[in-house]
C-alpha positions in Angstrom: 219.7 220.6 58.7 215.8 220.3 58.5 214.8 217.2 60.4 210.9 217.8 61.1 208.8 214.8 60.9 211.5 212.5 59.7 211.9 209.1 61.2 214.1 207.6 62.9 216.3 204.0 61.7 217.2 201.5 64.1 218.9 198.1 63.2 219.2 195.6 66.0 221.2 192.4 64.6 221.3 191.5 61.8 219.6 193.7 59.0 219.8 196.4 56.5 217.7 199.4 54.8 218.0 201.9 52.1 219.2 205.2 53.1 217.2 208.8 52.7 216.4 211.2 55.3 215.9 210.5 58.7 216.4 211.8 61.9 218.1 209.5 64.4 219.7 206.1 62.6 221.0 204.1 65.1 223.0 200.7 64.1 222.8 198.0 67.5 224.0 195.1 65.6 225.1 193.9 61.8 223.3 196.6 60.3 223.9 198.3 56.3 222.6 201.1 54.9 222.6 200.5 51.2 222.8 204.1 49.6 223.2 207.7 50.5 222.0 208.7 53.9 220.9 212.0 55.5 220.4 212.0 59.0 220.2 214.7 62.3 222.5 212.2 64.0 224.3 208.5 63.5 225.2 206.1 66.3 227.1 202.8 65.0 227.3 200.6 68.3 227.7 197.1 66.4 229.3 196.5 63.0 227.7 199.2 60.5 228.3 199.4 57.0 227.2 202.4 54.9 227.3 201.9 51.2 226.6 205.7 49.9 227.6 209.4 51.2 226.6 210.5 54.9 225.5 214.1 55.7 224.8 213.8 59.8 225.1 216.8 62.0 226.4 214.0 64.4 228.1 210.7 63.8 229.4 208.5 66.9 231.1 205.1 66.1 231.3 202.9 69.1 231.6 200.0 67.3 232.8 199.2 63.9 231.1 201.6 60.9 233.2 201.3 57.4 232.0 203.9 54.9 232.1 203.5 51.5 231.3 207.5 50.1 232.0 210.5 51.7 230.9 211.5 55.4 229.9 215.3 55.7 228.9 216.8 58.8 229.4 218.6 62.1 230.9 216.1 64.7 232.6 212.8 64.1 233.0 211.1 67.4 234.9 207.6 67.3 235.7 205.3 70.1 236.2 202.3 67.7 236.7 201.7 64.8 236.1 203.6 61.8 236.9 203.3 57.9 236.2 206.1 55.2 236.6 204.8 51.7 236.8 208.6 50.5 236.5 211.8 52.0 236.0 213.3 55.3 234.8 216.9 55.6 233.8 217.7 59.6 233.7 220.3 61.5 235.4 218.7 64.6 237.0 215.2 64.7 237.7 213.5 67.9 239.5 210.4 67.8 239.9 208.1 70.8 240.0 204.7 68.8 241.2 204.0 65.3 240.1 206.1 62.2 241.1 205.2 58.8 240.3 207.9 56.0 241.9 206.8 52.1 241.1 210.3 50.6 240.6 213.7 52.2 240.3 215.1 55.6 238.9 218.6 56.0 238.1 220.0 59.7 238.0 223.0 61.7 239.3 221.2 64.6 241.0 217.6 64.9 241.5 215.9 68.5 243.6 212.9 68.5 244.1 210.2 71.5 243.9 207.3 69.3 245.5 206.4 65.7 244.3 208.5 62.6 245.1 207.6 59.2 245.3 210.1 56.0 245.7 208.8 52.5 246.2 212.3 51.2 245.9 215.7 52.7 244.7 216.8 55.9 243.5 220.6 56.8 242.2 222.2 59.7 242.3 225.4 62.0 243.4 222.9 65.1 245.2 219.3 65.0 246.2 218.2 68.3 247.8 214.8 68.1 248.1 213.2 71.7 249.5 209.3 70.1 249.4 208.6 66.6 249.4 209.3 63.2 250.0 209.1 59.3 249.2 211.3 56.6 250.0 211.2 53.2 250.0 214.7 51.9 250.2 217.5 53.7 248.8 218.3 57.3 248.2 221.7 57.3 246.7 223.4 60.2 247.0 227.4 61.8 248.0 225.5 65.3 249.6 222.4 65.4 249.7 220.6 68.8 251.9 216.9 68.9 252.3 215.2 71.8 254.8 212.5 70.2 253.6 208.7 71.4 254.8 205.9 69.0 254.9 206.9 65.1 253.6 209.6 63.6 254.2 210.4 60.0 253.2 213.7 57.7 254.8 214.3 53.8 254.7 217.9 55.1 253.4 220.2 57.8 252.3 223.7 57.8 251.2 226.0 60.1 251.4 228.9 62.2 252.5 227.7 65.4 253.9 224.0 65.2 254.6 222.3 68.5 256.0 219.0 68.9 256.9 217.2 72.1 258.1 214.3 73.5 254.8 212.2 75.1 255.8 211.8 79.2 254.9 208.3 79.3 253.4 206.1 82.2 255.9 203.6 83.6 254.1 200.5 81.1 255.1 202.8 78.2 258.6 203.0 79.1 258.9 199.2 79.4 257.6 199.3 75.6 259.2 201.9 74.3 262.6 200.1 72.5 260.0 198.3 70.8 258.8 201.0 68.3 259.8 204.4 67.2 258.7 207.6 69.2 259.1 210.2 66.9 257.4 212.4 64.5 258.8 211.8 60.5 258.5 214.6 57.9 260.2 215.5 54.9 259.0 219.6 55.5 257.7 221.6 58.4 257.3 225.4 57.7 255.6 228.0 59.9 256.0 230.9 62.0 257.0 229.2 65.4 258.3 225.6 65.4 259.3 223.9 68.4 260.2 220.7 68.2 261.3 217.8 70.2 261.6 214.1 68.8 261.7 214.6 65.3 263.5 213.6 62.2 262.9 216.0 59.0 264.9 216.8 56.0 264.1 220.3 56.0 262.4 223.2 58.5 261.5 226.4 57.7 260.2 229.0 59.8 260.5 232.9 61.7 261.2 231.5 65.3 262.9 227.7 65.2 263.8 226.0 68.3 265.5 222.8 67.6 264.9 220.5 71.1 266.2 217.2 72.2 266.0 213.8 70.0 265.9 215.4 66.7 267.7 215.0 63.4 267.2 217.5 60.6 268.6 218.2 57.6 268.5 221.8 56.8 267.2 224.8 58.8 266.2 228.2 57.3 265.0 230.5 59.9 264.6 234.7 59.6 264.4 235.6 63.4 265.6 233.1 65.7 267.5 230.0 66.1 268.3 227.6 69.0 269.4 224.1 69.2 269.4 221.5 71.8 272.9 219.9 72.9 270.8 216.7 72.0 269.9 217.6 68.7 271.8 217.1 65.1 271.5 219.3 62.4 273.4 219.5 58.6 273.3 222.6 58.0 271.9 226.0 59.3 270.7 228.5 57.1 269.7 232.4 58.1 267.6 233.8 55.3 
C-alpha cells in the first residue's frame, strides 16, 4: 500500500472527518470517520465509528470501533471491542476482547483468547480458539485448534486436522463452571484427523476419528481409524 506523503488523522474527543487516504488515523476519543477510509495503519483507543469500507495494512482496537462497511487489510488486532456491520477479509486476526462480524470472515490465520462472533462463514488456513465462539456457517480452516472454555458454536467445521480439547481451567473457573456450558456444538465436523473432547455433534466424518471424554455424537463415519472414550456416547458407528 502506497503511503508517501499522506497525512496522518488524529481525533482527540469529540470530533469527526471524512475519510480518504492517509497514513496513520488514530481515534483518542469520540471520533467518526464519515466515508471510506484508506490508511497504512488504524488505532481506535476511545469510541470510533467508521461509516464506509477500511483498507489498513494495520488496524488495532483498544477501545470501542463499530464499522459499518467492510474492513480489508493485513492485521486486525482487538483488545476491545469491535463491531463489523459486513465483511472481514484479514490476513491475521487476533482476538483478545470481543469481536462481532454480521457477514463474512476471511483470514489466513485466526487467534482467539476472547469471544468472536460470525454471522455466516468463516475461512482460514489457521483458527485457534483458546475461549469462545459462534459462527453461523461454516468454519473451515486446514488446522483447527479449540481449546474448549464456555460456548462455542459452528453450523459445521472442516478441516484437515481438527482438534478439540477440554480448556484446563484456573481454580475461579471451576467455581463457575455449572453456570454455563463448556462444550463445542456442531451439527458436522469432517476432516482427515479429528480429536475431540467436549463436544456434542450430530454427525463426524473423517480418516482418523478419536472420540474423547464428554462428548455426544450422533453418527460416526471413519475410513482408517476409530476410538472412543469410556466417557463418550455415540448412536451409531459407521466404517465407510
Amino acid at each position: 500500500m502506497e503511503t508517501n506523503r499522506r497525512g496522518d488523522l488524529v481525533i482527540n474527543g469529540l470530533g469527526s472527518s471524512n475519510g480518504g487516504n492517509f497514513s496513520l488515523v488514530t481515534l483518542n476519543g469520540s471520533g467518526t470517520v464519515n466515508s471510506d477510509l484508506e490508511c497504512e495503519a488504524l488505532e481506535c483507543n476511545g469510541s470510533g465509528t467508521l461509516m464506509g469500507n477500511v483498507a489498513a495494512t494495520n488496524v488495532k482496537v483498544n477501545g470501542n470501533a463499530r464499522f459499518h462497511g467492510n474492513i480489508e487489510g493485513e492485521k486486525l488486532k482487538v483488545d476491545g471491542t469491535a463491531k463489523v456491520a459486513q465483511n472481514l477479509s484479514v490476513k491475521n486476526v487476533k482476538v483478545s476482547g470481543k469481536v462481532n462480524v454480521e457477514g463474512k470472515v476471511k483470514a489466513e490465520q485466526i487467534t482467539i483468547h476472547g469471544i468472536l462472533t460470525v454471522g455466516e462463514d468463516c475461512e482460514a488456513e489457521s483458527f485457534k480458539g483458546k475461549y469462545r465462539f459462534t459462527i453461523g456457517g461454516l468454519l473451515n480452516a486446514e488446522q483447527i485448534d479449540v481449546e474448549v472454555y464456555g460456548e462455542c458454536k459452528a453450523k459445521e467445521i472442516g478441516g484437515q486436522i481438527i482438534t478439540v480439547k477440554q480448556h484446563k481451567g484456573s481454580f475461579i473457573g471451576a467455581i463457575f463452571k455449572p453456570f454455563f456450558k463448556n462444550q463445542l456444538e456442531t451439527d458436522l465436523i469432517e476432516g482427515d484427523t479429528i480429536v475431540l473432547e467436549n463436544t456434542v455433534a450430530k454427525v463426524v466424518r473423517g480418516h482418523h476419528v478419536k472420540i474423547g471424554p464428554n462428548c455426544q455424537i450422533g453418527v460416526v463415519e471413519y475410513t482408517d481409524e476409530f476410538s472412543q472414550d469410556k466417557n463418550a456416547v455415540v448412536g451409531d458407528i459407521q466404517k465407510v
